[in-house]
C-alpha positions as CSV (number, residue, x, y, z in Angstrom):
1,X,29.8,10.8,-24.5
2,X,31.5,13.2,-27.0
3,X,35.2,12.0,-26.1
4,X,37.8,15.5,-27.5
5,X,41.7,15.0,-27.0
6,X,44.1,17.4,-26.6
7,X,47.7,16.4,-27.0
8,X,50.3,17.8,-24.7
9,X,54.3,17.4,-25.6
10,X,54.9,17.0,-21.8
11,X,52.7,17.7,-18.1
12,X,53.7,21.3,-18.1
13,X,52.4,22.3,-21.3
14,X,49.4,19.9,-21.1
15,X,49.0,21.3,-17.2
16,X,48.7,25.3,-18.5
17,X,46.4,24.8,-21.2
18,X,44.5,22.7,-19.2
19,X,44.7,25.2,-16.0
20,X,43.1,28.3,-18.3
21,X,40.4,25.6,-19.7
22,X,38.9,25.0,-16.0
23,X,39.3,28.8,-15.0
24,X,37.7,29.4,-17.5
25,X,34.3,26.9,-16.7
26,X,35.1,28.9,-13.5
27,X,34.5,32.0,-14.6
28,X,31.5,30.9,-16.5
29,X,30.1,29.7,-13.4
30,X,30.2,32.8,-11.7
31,X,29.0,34.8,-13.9
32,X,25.9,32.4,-14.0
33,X,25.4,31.7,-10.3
34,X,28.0,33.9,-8.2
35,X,29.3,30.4,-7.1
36,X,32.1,27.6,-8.8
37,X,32.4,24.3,-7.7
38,X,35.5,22.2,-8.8
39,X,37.1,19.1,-7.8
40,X,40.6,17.9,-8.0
41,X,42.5,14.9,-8.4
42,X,45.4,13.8,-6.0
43,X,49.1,11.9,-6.9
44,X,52.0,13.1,-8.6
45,X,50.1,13.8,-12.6
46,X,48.4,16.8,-11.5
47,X,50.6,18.9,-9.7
48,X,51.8,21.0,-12.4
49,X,48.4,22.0,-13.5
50,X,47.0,22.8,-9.8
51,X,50.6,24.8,-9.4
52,X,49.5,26.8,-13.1
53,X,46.0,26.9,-11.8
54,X,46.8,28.7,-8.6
55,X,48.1,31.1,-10.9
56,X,45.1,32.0,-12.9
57,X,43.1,35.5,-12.7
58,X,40.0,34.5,-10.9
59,X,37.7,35.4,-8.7
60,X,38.6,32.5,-6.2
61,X,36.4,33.9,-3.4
62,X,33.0,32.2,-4.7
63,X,35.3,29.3,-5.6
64,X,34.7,25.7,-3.7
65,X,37.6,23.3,-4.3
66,X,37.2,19.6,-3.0
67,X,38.8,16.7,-4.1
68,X,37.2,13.8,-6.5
69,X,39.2,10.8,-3.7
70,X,41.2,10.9,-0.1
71,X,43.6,8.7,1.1
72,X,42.1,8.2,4.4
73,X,45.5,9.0,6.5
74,X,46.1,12.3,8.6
75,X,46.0,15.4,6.2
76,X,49.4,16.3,7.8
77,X,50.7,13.0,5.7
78,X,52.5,13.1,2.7
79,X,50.4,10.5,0.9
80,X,47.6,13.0,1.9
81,X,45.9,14.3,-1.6
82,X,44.3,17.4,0.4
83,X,48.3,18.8,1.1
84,X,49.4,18.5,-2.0
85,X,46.2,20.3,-3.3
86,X,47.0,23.1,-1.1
87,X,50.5,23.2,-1.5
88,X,50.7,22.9,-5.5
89,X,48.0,25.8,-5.2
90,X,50.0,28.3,-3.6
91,X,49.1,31.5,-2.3
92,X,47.0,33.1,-4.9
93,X,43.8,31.5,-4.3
94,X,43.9,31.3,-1.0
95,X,40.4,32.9,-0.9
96,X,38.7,29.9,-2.1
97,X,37.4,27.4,0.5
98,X,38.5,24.0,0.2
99,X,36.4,20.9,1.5
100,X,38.7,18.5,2.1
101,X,37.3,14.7,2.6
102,X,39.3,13.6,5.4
103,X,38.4,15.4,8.0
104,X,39.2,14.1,12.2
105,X,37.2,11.1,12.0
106,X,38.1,7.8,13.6
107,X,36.6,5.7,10.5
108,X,36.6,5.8,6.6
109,X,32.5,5.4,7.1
110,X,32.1,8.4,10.0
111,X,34.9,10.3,7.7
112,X,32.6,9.6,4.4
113,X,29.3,11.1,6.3
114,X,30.9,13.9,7.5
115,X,32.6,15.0,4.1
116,X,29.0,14.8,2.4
117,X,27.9,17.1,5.2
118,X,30.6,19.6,4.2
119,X,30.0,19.3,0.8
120,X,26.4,20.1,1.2
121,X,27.0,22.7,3.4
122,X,29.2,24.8,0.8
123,X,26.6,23.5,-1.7
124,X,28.2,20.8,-3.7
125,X,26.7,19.3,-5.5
126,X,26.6,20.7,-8.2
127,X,30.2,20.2,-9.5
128,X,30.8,22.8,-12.0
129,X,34.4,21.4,-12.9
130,X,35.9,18.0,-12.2
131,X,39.3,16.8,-13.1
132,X,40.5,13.2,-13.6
133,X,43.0,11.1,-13.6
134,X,43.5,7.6,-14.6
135,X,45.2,4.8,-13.1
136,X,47.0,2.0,-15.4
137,X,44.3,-0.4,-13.8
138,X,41.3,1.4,-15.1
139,X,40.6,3.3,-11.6
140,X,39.4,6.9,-11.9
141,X,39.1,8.6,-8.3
142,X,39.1,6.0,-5.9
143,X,36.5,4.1,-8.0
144,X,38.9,0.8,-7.8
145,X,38.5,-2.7,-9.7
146,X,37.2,-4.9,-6.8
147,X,36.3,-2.0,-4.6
148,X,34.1,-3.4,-1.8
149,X,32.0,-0.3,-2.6
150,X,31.9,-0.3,-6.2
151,X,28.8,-1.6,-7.4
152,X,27.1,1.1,-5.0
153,X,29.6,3.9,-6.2
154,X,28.9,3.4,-10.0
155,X,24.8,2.3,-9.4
156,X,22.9,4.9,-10.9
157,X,20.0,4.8,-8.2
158,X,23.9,6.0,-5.6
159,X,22.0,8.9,-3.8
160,X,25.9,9.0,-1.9
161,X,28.4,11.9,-2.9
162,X,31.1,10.3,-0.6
163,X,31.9,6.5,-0.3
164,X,34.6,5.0,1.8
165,X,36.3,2.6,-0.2
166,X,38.9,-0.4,0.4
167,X,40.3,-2.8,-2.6
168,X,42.5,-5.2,-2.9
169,X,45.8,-3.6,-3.3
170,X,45.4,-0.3,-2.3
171,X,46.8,0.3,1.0
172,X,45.2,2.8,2.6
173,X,41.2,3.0,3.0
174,X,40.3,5.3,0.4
175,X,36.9,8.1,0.0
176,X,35.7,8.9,-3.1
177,X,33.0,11.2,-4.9
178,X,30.4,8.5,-6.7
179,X,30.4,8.5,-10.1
180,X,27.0,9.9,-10.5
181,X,28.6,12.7,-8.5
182,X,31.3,12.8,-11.0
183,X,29.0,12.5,-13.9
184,X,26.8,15.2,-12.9
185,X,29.5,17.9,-13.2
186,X,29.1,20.5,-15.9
187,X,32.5,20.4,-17.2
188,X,34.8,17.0,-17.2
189,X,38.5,16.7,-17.7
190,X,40.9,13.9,-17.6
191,X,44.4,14.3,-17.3
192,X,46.7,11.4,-18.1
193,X,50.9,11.1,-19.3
194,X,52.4,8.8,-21.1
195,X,52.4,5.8,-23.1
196,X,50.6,2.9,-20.7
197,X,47.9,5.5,-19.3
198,X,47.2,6.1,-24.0
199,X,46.4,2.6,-23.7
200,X,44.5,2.4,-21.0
201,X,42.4,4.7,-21.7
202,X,41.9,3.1,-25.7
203,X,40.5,-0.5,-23.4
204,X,38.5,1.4,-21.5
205,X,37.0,3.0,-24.8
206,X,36.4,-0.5,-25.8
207,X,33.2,-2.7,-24.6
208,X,33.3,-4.1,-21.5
209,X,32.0,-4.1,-18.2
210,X,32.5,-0.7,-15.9
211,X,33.2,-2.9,-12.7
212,X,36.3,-4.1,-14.8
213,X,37.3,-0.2,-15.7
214,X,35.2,2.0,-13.5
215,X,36.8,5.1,-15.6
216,X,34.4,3.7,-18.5
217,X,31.1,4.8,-16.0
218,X,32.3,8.3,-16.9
219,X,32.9,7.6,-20.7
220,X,30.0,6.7,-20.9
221,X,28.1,9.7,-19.4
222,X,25.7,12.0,-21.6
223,X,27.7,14.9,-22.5
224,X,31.1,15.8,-23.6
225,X,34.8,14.6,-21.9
226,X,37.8,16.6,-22.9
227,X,41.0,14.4,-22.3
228,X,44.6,16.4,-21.8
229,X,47.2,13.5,-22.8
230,X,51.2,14.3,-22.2
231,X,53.5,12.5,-23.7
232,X,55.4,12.0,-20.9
């Protein structure tokens, strides 16, 4: 994989150049197909470029948003990634139909099934656009070091788009797309801030096994990454 970085001097400025480089995969999409897939990341890092991305002129209509991972908690929660996606969004796209992972289900497993059927019902996949983050540990989505699910998520022959996931310190049951669901898209992005999440990403750049860095399953994907780093 082709690996470009663009340097950001903080999340803001990183967030708005990055927010008119996925509307515009977007609009690329629909002009192709009538129909743009993306997925978003959850936490704190992203917030300012889903807020500036609410804020682009699109079409959002045609536009299906889902989410690369889910905490599996109650979307009412705070620790919910699906609320803060909304939220950060805002108003302006509130035409676009998000397909949340989540859902009502009593399990991560029943939760996992019935996400996939979503997704396949609003026809993803496809993803036109993903966005990434990176966690200090290597983890991209919920793709975790030591993930009970992990050797299925990253497996090439994964014919899953949603795996429940639990790992040794992560407190909450997780869901995640697979990585070959996350490899697949058209256009990938990862968004990362400061100094520890640089040098992450340089060790995961570096040989070595993907169950030890799962992000390094999308590194090394055919195609071309474009990483956003803030300096803080």
């Amino acid at each position: 994989m082709t690996v470009d970085i663009v340097e950001a001097v903080d999340l803001d400025t990183g967030g708005r150049w990055l927010a008119a480089a996925v509307a515009s995969q977007l609009r690329r999409a629909l002009r192709a197909r009538g129909l743009a897939t993306l997925a978003l990341p959850g936490g704190r890092t992203p917030t300012s470029f889903i807020t500036a991305l609410g804020q682009q002129p699109l079409d959002w209509a045609p536009v299906v948003i889902t989410l690369t991972d889910e905490r599996f908690v109650p979307v009412a929660d705070p620790l919910s990634n699906e609320t803060m996606v909304r939220s950060a969004l805002g108003g302006t796209p509130a035409a676009a139909r998000l397909v949340g992972l989540r859902g009502r289900a009593a399990t991560p497993e029943e939760a996992a099934a019935e996400a996939e059927g979503a997704l396949a019902a609003a026809r993803v996949p496809p993803l036109d656009v993903v966005v990434l983050g990176l966690g200090t540990d290597g983890h991209t989505a919920s793709l975790f070091p030591g993930g009970d699910r992990l050797a299925e998520a990253l497996s090439l022959d994964c014919r899953a788009i949603v795996l429940p996931m639990r790992a040794p310190g992560v407190a909450e049951p997780r869901l995640t797309l697979s990585a070959a669901a996350l490899k697949g898209a058209a256009a990938r992005f990862l968004l990362i801030s400061g100094a520890e999440k640089r040098r992450t990403l340089q060790r995961a750049l570096e040989d070595g096994p993907a169950e030890e860095m799962p992000i390094r399953a999308i590194l090394r994907a055919s195609g071309s990454l474009t990483v956003v780093a803030a300096d803080a």
